[in-house]
C-alpha positions as CSV (number, residue, x, y, z in Angstrom):
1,X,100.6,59.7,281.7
2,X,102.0,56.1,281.0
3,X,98.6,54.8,280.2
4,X,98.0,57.7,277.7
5,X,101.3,56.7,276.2
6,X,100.8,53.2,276.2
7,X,97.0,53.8,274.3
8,X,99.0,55.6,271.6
9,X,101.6,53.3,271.1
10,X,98.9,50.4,270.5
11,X,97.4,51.1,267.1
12,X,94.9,48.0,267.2
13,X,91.9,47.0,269.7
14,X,93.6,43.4,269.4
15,X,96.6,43.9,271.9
16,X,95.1,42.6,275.2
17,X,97.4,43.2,278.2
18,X,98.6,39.6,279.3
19,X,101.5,40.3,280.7
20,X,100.4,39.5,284.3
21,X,99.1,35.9,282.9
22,X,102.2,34.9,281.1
23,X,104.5,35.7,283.6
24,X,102.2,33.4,285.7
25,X,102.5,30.8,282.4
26,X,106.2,31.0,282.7
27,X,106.2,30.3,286.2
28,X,103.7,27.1,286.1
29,X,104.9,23.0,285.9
30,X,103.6,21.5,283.0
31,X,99.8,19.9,283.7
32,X,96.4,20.8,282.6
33,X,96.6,24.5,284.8
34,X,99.1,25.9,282.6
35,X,97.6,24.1,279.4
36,X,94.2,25.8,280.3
37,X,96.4,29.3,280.3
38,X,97.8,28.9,277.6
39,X,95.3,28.3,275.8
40,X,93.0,31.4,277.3
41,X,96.1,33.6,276.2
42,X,96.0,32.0,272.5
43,X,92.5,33.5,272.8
44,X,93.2,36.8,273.6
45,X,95.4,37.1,270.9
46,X,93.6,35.5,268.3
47,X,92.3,38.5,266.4
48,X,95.6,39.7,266.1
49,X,96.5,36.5,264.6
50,X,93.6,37.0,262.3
51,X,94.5,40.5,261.4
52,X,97.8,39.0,260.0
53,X,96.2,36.6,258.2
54,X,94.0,38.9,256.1
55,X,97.0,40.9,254.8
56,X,97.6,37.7,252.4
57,X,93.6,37.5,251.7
58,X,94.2,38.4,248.4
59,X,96.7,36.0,247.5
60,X,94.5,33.3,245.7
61,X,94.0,31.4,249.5
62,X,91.3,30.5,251.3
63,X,91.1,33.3,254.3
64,X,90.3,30.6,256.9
65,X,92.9,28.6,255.7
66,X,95.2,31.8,256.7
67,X,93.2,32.3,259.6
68,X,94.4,28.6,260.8
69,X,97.7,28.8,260.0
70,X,98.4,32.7,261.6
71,X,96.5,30.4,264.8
72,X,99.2,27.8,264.8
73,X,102.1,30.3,264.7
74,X,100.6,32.2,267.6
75,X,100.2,28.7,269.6
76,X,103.9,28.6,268.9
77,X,104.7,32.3,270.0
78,X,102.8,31.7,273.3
79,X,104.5,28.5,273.7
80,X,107.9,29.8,273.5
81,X,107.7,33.7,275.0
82,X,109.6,34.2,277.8
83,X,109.1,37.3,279.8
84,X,112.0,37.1,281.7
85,X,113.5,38.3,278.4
86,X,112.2,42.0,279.0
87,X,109.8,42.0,275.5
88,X,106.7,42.9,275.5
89,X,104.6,39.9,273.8
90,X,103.1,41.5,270.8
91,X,107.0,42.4,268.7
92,X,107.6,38.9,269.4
93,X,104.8,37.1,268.4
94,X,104.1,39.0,265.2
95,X,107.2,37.8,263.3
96,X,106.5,33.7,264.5
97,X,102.9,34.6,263.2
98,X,104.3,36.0,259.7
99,X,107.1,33.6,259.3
100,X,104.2,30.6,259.4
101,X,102.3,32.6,257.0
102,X,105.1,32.9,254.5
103,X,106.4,29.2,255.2
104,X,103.0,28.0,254.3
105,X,102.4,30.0,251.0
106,X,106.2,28.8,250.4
107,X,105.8,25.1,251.4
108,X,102.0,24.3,251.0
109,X,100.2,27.0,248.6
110,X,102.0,26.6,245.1
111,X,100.1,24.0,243.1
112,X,103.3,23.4,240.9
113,X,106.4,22.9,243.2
114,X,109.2,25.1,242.9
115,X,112.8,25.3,244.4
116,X,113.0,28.2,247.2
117,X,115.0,30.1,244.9
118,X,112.7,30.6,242.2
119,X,109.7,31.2,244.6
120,X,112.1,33.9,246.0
121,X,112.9,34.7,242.4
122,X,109.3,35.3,241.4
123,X,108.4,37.2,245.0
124,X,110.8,39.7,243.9
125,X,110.0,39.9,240.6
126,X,106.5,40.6,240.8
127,X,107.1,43.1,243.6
128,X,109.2,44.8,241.0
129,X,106.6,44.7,237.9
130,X,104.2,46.4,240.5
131,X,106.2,49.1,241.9
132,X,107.1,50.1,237.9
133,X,103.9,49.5,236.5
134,X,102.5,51.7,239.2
135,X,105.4,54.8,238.5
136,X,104.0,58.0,237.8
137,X,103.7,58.1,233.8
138,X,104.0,54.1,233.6
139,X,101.7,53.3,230.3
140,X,102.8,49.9,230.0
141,X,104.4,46.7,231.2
142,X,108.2,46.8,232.4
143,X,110.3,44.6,230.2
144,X,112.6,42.4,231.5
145,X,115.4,44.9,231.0
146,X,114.0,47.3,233.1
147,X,112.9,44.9,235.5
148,X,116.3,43.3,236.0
149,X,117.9,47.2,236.1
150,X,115.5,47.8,239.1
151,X,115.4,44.4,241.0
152,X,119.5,44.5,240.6
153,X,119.1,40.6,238.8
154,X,120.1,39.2,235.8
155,X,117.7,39.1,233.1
156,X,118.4,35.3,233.5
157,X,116.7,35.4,236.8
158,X,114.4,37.7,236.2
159,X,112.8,35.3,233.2
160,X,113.0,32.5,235.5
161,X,110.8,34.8,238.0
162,X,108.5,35.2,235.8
163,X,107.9,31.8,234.3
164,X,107.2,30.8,238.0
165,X,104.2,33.6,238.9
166,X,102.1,31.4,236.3
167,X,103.1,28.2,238.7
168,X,101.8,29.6,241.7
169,X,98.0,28.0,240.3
170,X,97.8,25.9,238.1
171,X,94.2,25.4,235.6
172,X,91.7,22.4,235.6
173,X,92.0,20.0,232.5
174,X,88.1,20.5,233.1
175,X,87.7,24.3,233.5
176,X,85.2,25.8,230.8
177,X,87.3,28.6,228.7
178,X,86.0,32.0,228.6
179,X,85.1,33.0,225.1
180,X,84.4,29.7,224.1
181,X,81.7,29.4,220.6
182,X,80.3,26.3,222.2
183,X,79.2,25.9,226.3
184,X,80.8,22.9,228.2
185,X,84.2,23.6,225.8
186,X,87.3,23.2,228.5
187,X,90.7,23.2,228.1
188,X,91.3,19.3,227.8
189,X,89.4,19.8,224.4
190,X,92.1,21.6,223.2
191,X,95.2,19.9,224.1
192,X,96.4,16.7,222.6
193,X,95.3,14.9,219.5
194,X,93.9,11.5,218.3
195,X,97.1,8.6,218.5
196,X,96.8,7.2,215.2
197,X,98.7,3.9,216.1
198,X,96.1,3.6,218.7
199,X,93.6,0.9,217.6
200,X,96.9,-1.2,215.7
201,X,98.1,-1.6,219.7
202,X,94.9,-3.1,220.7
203,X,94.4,-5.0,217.1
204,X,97.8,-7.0,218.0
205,X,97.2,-7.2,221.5
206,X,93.6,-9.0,220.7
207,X,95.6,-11.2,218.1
208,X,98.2,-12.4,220.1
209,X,96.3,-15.7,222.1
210,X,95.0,-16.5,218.5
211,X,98.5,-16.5,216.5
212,X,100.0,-18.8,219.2
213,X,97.2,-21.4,218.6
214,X,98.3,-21.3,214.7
215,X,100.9,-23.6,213.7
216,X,104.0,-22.9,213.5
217,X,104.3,-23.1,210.0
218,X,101.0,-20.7,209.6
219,X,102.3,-18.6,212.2
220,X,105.8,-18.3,210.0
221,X,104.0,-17.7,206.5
222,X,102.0,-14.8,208.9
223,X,105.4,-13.4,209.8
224,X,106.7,-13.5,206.6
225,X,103.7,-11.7,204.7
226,X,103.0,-9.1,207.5
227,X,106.2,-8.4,209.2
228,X,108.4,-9.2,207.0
229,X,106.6,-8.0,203.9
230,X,107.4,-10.5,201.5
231,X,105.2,-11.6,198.6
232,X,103.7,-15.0,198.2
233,X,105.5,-15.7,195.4
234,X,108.8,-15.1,197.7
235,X,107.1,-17.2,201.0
236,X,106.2,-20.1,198.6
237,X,109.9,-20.1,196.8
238,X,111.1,-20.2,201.0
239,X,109.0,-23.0,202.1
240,X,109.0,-25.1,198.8
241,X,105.4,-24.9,198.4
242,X,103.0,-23.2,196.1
243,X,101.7,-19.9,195.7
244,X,98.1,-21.0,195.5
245,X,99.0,-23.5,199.0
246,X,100.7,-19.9,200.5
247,X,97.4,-17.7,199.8
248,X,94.7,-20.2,201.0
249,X,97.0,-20.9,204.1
250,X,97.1,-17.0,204.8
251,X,93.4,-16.9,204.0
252,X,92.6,-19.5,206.1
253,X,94.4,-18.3,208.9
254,X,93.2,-14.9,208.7
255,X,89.4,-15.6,208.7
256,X,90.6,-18.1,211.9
257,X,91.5,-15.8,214.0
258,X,89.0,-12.7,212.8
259,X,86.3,-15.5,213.9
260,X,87.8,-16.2,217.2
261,X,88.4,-12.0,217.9
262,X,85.0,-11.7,217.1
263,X,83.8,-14.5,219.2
264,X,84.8,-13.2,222.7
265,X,87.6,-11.2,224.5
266,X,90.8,-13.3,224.7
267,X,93.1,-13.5,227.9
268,X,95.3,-10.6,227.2
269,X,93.6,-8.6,224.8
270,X,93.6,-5.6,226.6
271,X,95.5,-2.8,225.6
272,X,98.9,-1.8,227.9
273,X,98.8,1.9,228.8
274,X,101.6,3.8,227.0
């Protein structure tokens, strides 16, 4: 009679009967004996571990990865069941097992990282968009009204919810789009555009040795025309000098230091990362 009760109360082939062997774990000194238990009754109970595990298969995580972590919470259950307690194993190691499961897709699975709030935010969220998208007569998606009616949240929260489901994975710069006219097109080929200030960074940057090699009174007529965007007739009135003396200085200098740009890289030519 108790063993036929006992056979219906387990509804899985994975509920080996340990109870002899971890009240002999609970009675051992620490040493190899008890390690070499322990570990036989991590074992036994490994396909329930892996049972748990492949609820959350469908998740978007690698099922081994699952499989490893349900392992490590049910090295913790055996490591902390006591029998003297009076439960069986099984109801207390299924909750350890689950509770790593969850603290891993909470902790280690999101590719963006969110505040526990929000990922509990968007848990409960998409829970809710399920259970009314799946109503009898349900033609289309819940709005957030609705959804914050049935979850009993503020639209607020419910919008922050769902702006967190789309950081649970997050899309390689490099990923081909689907649709796309041309093959090898990816997403980096649509985002950003050309810096148009781009090659006047590196232009002054590959200037700079040269315009210190000028003298000074080149390097102020320079300044002058270029940075201060006066004419020649105004830098020749400043200095007390001609025109013609102000444009074949600027000439000169310019054709200096294109020849010496030209030549080889100077120390410090290259462009600073912005």
């Amino acid at each position: 009679m108790s063993a036929t009760c006992a056979g219906a109360r387990r509804r899985h082939d994975d509920t080996p009967d340990t109870a002899a062997d971890f009240e002999r774990l609970a009675a051992m000194p620490e040493g190899p004996e008890r390690e070499a238990l322990a570990e036989k009754l991590v074992e036994a109970w490994l396909p329930m571990a892996h049972r748990l595990a492949r609820r959350y298969r469908n998740r978007g995580e690698n099922l081994e990865d699952l499989e490893q972590v349900a392992a490590l919470g049910l090295v913790k259950a055996v490591d902390r069941y006591d029998p003297q307690r009076g439960g069986a194993f099984q109801p207390y190691a299924i909750p350890t097992i689950v509770g790593e499961l969850k603290r891993y897709f909470r902790d280690c699975a999101w590719d963006v990282h969110v505040p526990r709030r929000v990922q509990e935010l968007r848990n409960k969220v998409r829970a809710t968009i399920q259970e009314l998208a799946t109503a009898e007569g349900a033609d289309r998606s819940p709005t957030v009204a609705q959804v914050a009616e049935a979850a009993g949240m503020s639209e607020e929260d419910v919008l922050t919810g769902m702006e967190a489901i789309g950081s649970f994975r997050s899309l390689s710069l490099d990923a081909e789009l689907s649709g796309a006219a041309d093959d090898g097109y990816s997403l980096a080929d649509t985002l950003g555009r050309p810096e148009a200030r781009y090659e006047t960074v590196i232009a002054r940057e590959s200037v700079k040795p040269c315009l210190h090699q000028l003298p000074e009174r080149e390097r102020r007529i320079l300044y002058l025309r270029f940075f201060r965007d006066m004419t020649q007739a105004g830098i020749a009135e400043e200095l007390g000098i001609s025109q013609m003396h102000v444009s074949r200085l600027i000439s000169r200098s310019c054709s200096k230091i294109r020849k010496q740009v030209e030549a080889e890289p100077q120390p410090g030519n290259t462009p600073v990362p912005v």
